[in-house]
N, C-alpha and C positions, 0 to 999 in steps of 0.2 A: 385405016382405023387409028394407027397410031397421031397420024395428021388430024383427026376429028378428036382426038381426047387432049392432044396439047391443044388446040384452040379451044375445048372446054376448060383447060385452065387457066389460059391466059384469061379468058373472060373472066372469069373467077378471080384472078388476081389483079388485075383492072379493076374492080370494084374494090377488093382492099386495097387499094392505093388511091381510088378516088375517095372512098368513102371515110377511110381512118384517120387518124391525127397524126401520124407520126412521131409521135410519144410527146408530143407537145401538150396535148389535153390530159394525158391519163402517163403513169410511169408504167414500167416496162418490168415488166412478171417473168418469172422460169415459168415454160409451157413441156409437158411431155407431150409429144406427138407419136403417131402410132402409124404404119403403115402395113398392108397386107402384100405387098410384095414390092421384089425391084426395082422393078419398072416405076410403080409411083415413088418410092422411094427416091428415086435420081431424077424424077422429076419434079421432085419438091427441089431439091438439094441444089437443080440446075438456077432455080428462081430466087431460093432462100441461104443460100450459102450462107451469107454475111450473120443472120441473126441467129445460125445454127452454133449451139457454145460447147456440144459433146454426144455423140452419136452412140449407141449398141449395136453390136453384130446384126440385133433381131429384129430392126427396121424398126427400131427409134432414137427419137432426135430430143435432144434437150434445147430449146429457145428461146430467146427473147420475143414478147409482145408482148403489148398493151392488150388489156379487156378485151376492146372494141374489134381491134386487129384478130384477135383469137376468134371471136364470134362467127369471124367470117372466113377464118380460114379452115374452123371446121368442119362448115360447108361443101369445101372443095371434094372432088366426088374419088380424086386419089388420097384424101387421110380418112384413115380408118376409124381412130378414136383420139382424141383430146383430154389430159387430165394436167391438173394442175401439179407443179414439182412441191409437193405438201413436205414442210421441214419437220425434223423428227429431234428430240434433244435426248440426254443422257437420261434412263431410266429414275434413275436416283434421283434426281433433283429439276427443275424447269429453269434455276439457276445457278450460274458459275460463281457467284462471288465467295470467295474461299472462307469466309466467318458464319456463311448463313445457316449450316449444319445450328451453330450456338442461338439460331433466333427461337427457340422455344415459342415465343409468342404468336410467329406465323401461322404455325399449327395449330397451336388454339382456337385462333379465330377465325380457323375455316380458311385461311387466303390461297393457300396454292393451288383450291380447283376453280378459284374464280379469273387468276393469274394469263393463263388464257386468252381469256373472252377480252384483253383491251391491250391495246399498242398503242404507241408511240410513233407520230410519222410527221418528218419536216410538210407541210401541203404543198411546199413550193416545186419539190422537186417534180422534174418533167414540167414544169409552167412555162412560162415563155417570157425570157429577160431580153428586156428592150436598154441598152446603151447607146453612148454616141459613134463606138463602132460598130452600132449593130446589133442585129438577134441573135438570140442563142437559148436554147433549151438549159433550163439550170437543172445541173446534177451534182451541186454541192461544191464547183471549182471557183477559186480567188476570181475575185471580181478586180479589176486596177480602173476603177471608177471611182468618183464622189456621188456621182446620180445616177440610179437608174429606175427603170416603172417593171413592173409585174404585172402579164395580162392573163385573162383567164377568161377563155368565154362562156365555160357554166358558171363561174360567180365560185369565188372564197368563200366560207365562212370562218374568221376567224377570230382569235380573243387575243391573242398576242403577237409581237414581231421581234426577233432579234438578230440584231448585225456584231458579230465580232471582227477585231482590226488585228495585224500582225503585229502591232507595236502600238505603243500610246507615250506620247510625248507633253500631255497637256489635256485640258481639259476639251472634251468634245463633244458633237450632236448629234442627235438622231431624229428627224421628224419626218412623218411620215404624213402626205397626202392623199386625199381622193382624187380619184378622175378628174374633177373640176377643177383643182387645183389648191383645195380647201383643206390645212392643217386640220387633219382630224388628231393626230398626236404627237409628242415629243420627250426627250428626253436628254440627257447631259449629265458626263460626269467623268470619272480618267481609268473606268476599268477597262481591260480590253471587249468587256460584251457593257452592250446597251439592250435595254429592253425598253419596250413601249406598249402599253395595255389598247387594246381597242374596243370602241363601243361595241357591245353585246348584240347579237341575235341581227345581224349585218351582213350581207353579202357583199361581196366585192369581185366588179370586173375587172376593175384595175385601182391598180395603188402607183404613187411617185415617193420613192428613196430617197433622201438626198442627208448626207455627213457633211456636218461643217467642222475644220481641222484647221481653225485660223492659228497662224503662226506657228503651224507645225516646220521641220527642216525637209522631211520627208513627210509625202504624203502617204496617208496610211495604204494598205490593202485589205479589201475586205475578205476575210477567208470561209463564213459561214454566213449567210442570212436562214432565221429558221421563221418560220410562220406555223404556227399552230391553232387549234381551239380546244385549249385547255379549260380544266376545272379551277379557279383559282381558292388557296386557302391562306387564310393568312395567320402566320404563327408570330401571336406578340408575347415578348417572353424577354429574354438578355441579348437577343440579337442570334444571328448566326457567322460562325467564321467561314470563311472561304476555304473549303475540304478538299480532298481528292475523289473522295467519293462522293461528292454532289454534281449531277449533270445539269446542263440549262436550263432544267424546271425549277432551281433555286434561285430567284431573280432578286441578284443584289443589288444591281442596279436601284431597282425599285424600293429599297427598303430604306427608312426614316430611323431614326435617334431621336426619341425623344427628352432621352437623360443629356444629351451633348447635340443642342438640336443644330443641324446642318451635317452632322458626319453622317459617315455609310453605317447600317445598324449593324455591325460588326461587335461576337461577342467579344466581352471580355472575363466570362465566370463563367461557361462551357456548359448551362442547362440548357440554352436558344437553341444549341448546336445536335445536343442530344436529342431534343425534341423533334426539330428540324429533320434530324437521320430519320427517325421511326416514322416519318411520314414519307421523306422523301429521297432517300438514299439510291444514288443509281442502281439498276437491276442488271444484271449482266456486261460492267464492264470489268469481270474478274477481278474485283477490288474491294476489301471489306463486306460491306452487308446489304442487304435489301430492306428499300424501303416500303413499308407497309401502300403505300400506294406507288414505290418507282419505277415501276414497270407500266403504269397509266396514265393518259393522259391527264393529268394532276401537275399545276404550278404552284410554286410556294415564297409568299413574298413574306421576307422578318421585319415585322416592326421592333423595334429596340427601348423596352418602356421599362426596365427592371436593369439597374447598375452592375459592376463589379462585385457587390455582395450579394445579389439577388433581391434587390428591398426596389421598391419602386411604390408610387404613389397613385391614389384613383384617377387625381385628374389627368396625369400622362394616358392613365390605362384606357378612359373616356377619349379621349383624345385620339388614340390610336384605334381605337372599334370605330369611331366614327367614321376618321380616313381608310379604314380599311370597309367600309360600307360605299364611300364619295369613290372608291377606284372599280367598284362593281367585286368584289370577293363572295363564295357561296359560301366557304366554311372558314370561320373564325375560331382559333386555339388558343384557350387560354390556360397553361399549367402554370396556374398563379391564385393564392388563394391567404383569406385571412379575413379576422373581422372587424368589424365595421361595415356600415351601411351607407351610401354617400347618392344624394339625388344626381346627381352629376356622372355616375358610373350607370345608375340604374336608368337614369335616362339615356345614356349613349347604347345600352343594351337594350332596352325600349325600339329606339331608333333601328339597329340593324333588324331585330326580329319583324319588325312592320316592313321592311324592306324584303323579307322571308330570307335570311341569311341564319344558315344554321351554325348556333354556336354552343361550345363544347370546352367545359370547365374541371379542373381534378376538384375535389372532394378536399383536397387537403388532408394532409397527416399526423393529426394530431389523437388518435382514437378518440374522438369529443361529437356527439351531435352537430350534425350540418349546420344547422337552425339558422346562425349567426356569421357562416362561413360565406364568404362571398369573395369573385363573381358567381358560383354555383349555386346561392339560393335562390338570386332573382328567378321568377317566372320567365319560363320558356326555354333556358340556359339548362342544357343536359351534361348533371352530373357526374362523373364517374369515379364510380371505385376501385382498389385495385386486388389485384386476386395472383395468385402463385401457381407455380405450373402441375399442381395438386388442385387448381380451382377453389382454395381458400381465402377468403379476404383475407389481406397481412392485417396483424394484429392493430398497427393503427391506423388505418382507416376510417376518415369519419363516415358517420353514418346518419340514418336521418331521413324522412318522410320527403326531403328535398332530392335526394338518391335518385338517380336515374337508370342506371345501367353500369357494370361492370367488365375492365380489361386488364388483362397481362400487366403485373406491373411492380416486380421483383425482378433481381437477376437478369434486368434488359439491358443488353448489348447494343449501343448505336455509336453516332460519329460524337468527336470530340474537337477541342480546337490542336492548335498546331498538329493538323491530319491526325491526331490519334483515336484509338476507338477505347469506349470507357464502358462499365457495367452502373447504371445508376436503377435506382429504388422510389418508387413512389407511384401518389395518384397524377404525379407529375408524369411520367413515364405510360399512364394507362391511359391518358384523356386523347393524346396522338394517334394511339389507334382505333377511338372510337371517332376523332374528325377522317382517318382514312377512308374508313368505310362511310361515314356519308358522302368524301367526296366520291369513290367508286360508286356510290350510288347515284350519284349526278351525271357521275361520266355517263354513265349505261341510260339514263335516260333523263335526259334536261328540263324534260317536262315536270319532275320532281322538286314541288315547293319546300321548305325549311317543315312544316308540319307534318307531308307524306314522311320527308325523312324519319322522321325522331317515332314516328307513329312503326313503321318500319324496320327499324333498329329494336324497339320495345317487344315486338309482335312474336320475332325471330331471334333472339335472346335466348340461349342454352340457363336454362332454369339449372341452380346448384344451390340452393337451398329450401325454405319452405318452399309448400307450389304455389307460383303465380310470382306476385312483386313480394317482398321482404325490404327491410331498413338499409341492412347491412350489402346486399350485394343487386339490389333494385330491380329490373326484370331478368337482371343473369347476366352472362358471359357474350359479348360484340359478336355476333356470327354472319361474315361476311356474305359467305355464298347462299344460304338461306335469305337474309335481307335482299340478295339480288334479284333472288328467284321469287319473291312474291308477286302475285300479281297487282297490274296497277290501279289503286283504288284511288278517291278521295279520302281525307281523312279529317276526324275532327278528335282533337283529345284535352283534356284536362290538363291544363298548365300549374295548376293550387292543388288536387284532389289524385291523391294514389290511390292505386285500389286499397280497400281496406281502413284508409284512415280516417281518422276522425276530425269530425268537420264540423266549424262554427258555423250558424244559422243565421249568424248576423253579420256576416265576413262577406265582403267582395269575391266570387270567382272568380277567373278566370276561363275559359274555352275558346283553343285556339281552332283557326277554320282556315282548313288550303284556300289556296285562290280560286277554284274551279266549283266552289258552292258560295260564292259571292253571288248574289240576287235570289238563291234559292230559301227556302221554309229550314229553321232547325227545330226541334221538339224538343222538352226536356220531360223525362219521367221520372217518378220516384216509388217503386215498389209497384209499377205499371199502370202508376196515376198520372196522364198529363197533367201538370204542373206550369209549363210555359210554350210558348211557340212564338219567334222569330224572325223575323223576314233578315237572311245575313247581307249586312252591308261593309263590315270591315273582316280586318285579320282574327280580329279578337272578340271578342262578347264578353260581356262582363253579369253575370250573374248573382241576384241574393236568393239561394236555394229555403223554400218554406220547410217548418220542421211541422209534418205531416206526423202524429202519431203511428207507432208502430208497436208491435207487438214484443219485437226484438231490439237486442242494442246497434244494426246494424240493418241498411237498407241499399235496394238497389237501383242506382243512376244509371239508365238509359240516355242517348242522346242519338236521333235520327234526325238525317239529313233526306230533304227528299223533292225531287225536280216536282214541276207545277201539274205533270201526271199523277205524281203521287210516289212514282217508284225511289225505292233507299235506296242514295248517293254514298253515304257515310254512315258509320255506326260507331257508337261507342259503350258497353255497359263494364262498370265496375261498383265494388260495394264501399258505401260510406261505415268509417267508423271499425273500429278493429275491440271491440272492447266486447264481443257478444260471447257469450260461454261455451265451449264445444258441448254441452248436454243442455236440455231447456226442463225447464222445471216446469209442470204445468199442472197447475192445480188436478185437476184433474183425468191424468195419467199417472196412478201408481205405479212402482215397481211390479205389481204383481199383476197388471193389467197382459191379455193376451199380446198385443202388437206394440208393446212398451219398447222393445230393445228398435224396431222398424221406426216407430215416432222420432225415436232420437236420429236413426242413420237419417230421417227425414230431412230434422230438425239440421244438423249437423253438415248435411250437404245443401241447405237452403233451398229444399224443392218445398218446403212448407214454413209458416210463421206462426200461427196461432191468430188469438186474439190478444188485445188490448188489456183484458181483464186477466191476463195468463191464465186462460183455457184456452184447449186445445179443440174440444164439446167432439170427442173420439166418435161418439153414438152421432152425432147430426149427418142429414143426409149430405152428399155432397151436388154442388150446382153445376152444369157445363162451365160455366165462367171460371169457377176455383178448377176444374179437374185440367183442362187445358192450361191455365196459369201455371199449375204444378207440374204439367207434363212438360209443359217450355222450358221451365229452368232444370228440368232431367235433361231433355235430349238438346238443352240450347242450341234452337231453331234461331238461322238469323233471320230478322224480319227481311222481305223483299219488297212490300208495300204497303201505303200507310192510307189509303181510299180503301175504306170498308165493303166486303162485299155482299152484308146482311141490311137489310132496313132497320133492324134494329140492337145495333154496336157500330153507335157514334163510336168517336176517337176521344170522347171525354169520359166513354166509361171504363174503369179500372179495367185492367184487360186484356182491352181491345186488342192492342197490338200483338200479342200472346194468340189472341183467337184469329185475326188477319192471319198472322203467321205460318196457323195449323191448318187454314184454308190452304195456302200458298204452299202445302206440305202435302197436301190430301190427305192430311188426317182427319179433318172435320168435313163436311158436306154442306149442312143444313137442312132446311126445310124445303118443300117445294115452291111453299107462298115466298120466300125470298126472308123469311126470319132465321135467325140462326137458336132463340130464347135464352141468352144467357143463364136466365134466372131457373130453370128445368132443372128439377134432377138429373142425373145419370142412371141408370139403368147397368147392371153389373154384364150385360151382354152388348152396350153400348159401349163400355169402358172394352173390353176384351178386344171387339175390332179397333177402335180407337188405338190399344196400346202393339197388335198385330200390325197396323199398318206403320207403325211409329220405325216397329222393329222390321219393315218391310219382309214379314211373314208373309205367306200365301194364305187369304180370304179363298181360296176356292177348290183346295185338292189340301190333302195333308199324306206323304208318304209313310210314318210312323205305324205303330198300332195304336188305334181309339182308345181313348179312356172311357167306359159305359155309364157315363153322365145317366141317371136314369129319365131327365127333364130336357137334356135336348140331345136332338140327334142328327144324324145326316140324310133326313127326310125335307131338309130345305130351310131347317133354320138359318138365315141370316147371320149368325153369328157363332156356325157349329164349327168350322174348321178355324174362326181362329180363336174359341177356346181352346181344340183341340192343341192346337201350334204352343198356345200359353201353359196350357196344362204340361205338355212332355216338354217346355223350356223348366217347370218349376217353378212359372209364373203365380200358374194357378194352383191352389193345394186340389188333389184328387180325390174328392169325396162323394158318396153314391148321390148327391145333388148338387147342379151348380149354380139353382136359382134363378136365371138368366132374367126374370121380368122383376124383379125385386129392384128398391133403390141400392144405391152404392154408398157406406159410410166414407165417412171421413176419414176415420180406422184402416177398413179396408184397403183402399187408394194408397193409402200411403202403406200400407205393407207389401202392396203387387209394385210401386216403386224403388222398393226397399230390393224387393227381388227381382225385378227389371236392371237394375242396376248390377246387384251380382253378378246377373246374368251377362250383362255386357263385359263386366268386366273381366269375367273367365275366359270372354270368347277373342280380349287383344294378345 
């Protein structure tokens, strides 16, 4: 027996040895192994000895393997169970660096449960380094080479390379080839790391190395090559210094002067540096602080466009958003702000956005209106303001319909030059951690255009002042892990038009559009009037929205996106115009009238307008079209589909969309012929199931006790259980008649929304 089970394991181990890579494909993991007695025990240990690192009494063993290796050794019919050696950190904190207690801002913005979910990892290591003496598995050891190739036979994908030298004596190279032998990049210059960018969205079987060290005494040694694929951001500001707390993802190599053009963008006025830390500060190498993104894979290249005093010019600034577009960057940081308007800036920011590069501007501190403040007022350039670890905007922060979003940005701790670490102030300080989280939102899924970003950021925004968007602190507070956690949509949003503001009718829009609804239909509405429709062929749209009469000083912009099915890709509704009265005056709704105080909560929540003529006509019957319209903007239903399912509700009538939607909801039904009749009144036992299914009430059982309607009952009227359900919510008022075949006022509707709404809101 014994003889028949070790030849079941050799077999077994015969196949993980013909079949695995021997860590040449894949790096090599702590494995816990498990065993159910002796015997297998000592018969692992007789075969595995070498890659076993520390054993327990209780028949298990700590390992090394690869993936691949493990898959198949937990086959073996002596291991019991297989689990990964899962690393655990200090309760307290997920990091060591001994200032990070002081980052107030971390916490803020959500980072530490997102912190987690992304690492940092050289790709090279376990690859396979080919020299002229030979292979060898690279696990991070000095190279004493000038050439070597990196093979991989699932394919790299990478975004960057870097070699560091033990010494530098002079200036030196880095260029890196493809298989064919074809300069795909280079680099030069006297720091001991080189880096080199690589073209995007690339796999690689192999790459060829090669350092050129002419006229060196000694030739170098290479002590690190690291290959990543990183997020890159590029911060243009006074440059950044060369810290102790900056790890390889701060690529000075790579960074430009444009004040002292040909030096390294090295500060010399200690903001570059600051900013630089709040994005990219090492995470866990026990040293100062963490960087809002330096625990992910997030690179950070300094462009150098702002002097010793902090003053710099547009044309530098154009200049440097442009090269930082030509090198492939996702997010562009600019804490730099002032006025003036200059075609020459607003074109180079023009440029990256068509490129879909998200970029990310402070607000500037001067308490003054945005209006004039730029780079933050150009279109598409997300704002930010800053706010205290009370969630107050510091008193001067500008503000401004150009406002985007709000961050941390008092009292922030990051790196400084000569190693030191500094406390600086400002929207300069808040705009780094709103480019962090978009590039953490890049990392986590690359699929993510410059529009989903900002669309995403906005969406998931910790509201801290009025609700929704405001001037002063724009959709709210940067919240990382929310942003992460949404799911992934298309997006189209408003680059000109906040919710709320008021908007010229004869001004150019704007409407920015991800890539992934390029060839598709966009719709524009206005108060559920299609107005425009689109076929998208760029990033952008450009829009002159019609001034439609209205009833109110304020109307509502829809925008649906929708595949050649019909189904909604993209949504967008906000309201134009911020100037409307919280109470509506209407000729004809006195104070003294019965559902006067309901009218206003009506009026007031936007689930009703009036007319044109300021009446409100309380007594007029109401239509299906109006009662659906109004129950939309109560329970803001998102549309699902924009192909009509009645013969008669085209998409040209005011509406429609409203009414598709409450199909798509099963709140409406229709007819049997296939009409839905817009134009019909309501029926007050129409309305009841309508608002029952709304509130997904039960239509067919009610456990309560009855209220004795003396006009219908539960002899099979169609609409007795869910009066019943409305009556004991307080929907319905309880009077010995409930009418059920009568029309339904205008009045009325809007009182049973008035208390719909109560009703929901007692029950959050």
């Amino acid at each position: 027996m014994r003889n028949h089970l070790w030849f079941m394991v050799c077999l077994w181990v015969g196949c993980v040895f013909l079949f695995a890579k021997d860590a040449h494909g894949q790096s090599l993991s702590e494995w816990l192994i498990y065993f159910q007695n002796e015997k297998d025990y000592s018969l692992f240990m007789e075969k595995y000895k070498d890659r076993v690192k520390d054993e327990e009494e209780q028949w298990v063993v700590k390992a090394m393997f690869t993936r691949e290796e493990i898959d198949e050794i937990q086959k073996l019919p002596i291991v019991a169970k297989v689990e990964p050696n899962y690393q655990k950190s200090l309760a307290s904190s997920i990091f060591n660096d001994p200032l990070f207690s002081q980052q107030w801002g971390m916490n803020k913005i959500d980072i530490l449960s997102v912190a987690p979910k992304f690492h940092q990892r050289n790709i090279l290591i376990g690859k396979q380094i080919v020299t002229a003496q030979g292979a060898m598995t690279y696990e991070g050891q000095p190279l004493h080479t000038l050439s070597f190739s990196i093979l991989s036979e699932e394919g790299m994908k990478l975004s960057r390379l870097s070699v560091t030298v033990d010494h530098v004596e002079n200036l030196w190279t880095l260029q890196v080839m493809d298989q064919n032998g074809q300069v795909i990049s280079q680099n030069n210059g006297n720091l001991p790391t080189l880096d080199v960018l690589l073209p995007k969205n690339q796999t690689y079987k192999a790459l060829q190395i090669h350092i050129q060290a002419n006229g060196w005494k000694e030739p170098p040694v290479i002590t690190n090559v690291t290959a990543v694929d990183h997020v890159l951001v590029a911060v243009i500001d006074t440059g950044a210094a060369i810290h102790k707390d900056f790890c390889g993802n701060v690529l000075h190599s790579l960074g430009r002067d444009y004040v002292h053009p040909g030096r390294l963008a090295l500060d010399d006025h200690g903001h570059g540096t600051h900013v630089t830390g709040i994005i990219a500060a090492c995470a866990n190498n026990h040293e100062g602080i963490v960087g809002t993104a330096g625990f992910a894979p997030v690179d950070v290249v300094p462009l150098k466009v702002l002097d010793r005093e902090g003053t710099g010019g547009d044309f530098e600034i154009a200049k440097a958003v442009n090269d930082a577009v030509s090198i492939g960057v996702d997010v562009i940081n600019l804490s730099l702000a002032g006025k003036g308007k200059t075609l020459v800036l607003e074109q180079a920011v023009q440029n990256a956005l068509q490129h879909h590069v998200v970029i990310v501007a402070a607000a500037g501190n001067w308490g003054i209106p945005i209006q004039d403040v730029y780079p933050a007022s150009y279109p598409g350039v997300i704002a930010v303001a800053a706010v205290d670890e009370n969630n107050q905007i510091i008193p001067y922060s500008n503000y401004g319909w150009e406002l985007d979003i709000s961050a941390p940005g008092e009292n922030i701790l990051s790196t400084y030059m000569n190693n030191e670490y500094r406390v600086l102030n400002g929207t300069s300080m808040a705009a780094p951690f709103v480019s962090s989280v978009a590039a953490l939102l890049k990392a986590m899924d690359p699929r993510l255009d410059d529009m989903q970003i900002r669309k995403r950021l906005f969406e998931s925004a910790k509201d801290i002042r009025e609700k929704g968007y405001d001037i002063h602190s724009g959709y709210g507070v940067v919240q990382a892990a929310k942003a992460i956690h949404l799911p992934y949509s298309e997006a189209v949003d408003w680059l000109t038009i906040q919710n709320g503001q008021p908007v010229s009718f004869s001004k150019q829009q704007l409407l920015g559009i991800s890539k992934g609804l390029i060839g598709k239909d966009v719709y524009v509405f206005i108060d559920d009037q299609l107005v425009e429709k689109r076929n998208v062929d760029d990033h952008w749209i450009s829009f002159v929205l019609p001034d439609i009469p209205s009833a109110r000083n304020e109307q509502k912009l829809t925008v649906i996106s929708a595949d050649h099915n019909g189904e909604v890709v993209a949504f967008d509704e906000r309201w134009m115009n911020s100037t409307s009265s919280a109470s509506a005056s209407f000729t004809d709704v006195p104070s003294s009238f019965w559902a006067y105080e309901e009218i206003q909560t009506a009026y007031r929540e936007r689930w009703i307008n009036g007319f044109t003529d300021h009446t409100f006509r309380p007594n007029a019957l109401l239509t299906r079209r109006h009662a659906v319209m109004m129950m939309n903007r109560l329970f803001q239903w998102r549309p699902q589909q924009i192909q009509s399912p009645f013969l008669d509700t085209p998409l040209t009538l005011a509406g429609a969309v409203p009414i598709y939607t409450a199909y798509g909801q099963r709140i409406v039904k229709g007819y049997d012929d296939g009409h839905f009749y817009p134009e019909r009144f309501v029926t007050r036992a129409q309305m009841a199931v309508m608002l029952a299914r709304a509130l997904k009430l039960s239509e067919t059982s009610f456990s309560g006790t009855p209220y004795p309607f003396k006009d219908i009952d539960g002899s099979g009227h169609f609409a007795y259980y869910a009066v019943q359900q409305l009556a004991d919510k307080g929907i319905i008022t309880k009077q010995p008649y409930f009418r059920p075949n009568e029309f339904l006022t205008r009045a009325q509707f809007a009182a049973m929304l008035a208390r719909t709404y109560r009703y929901m809101s007692n029950k959050k």
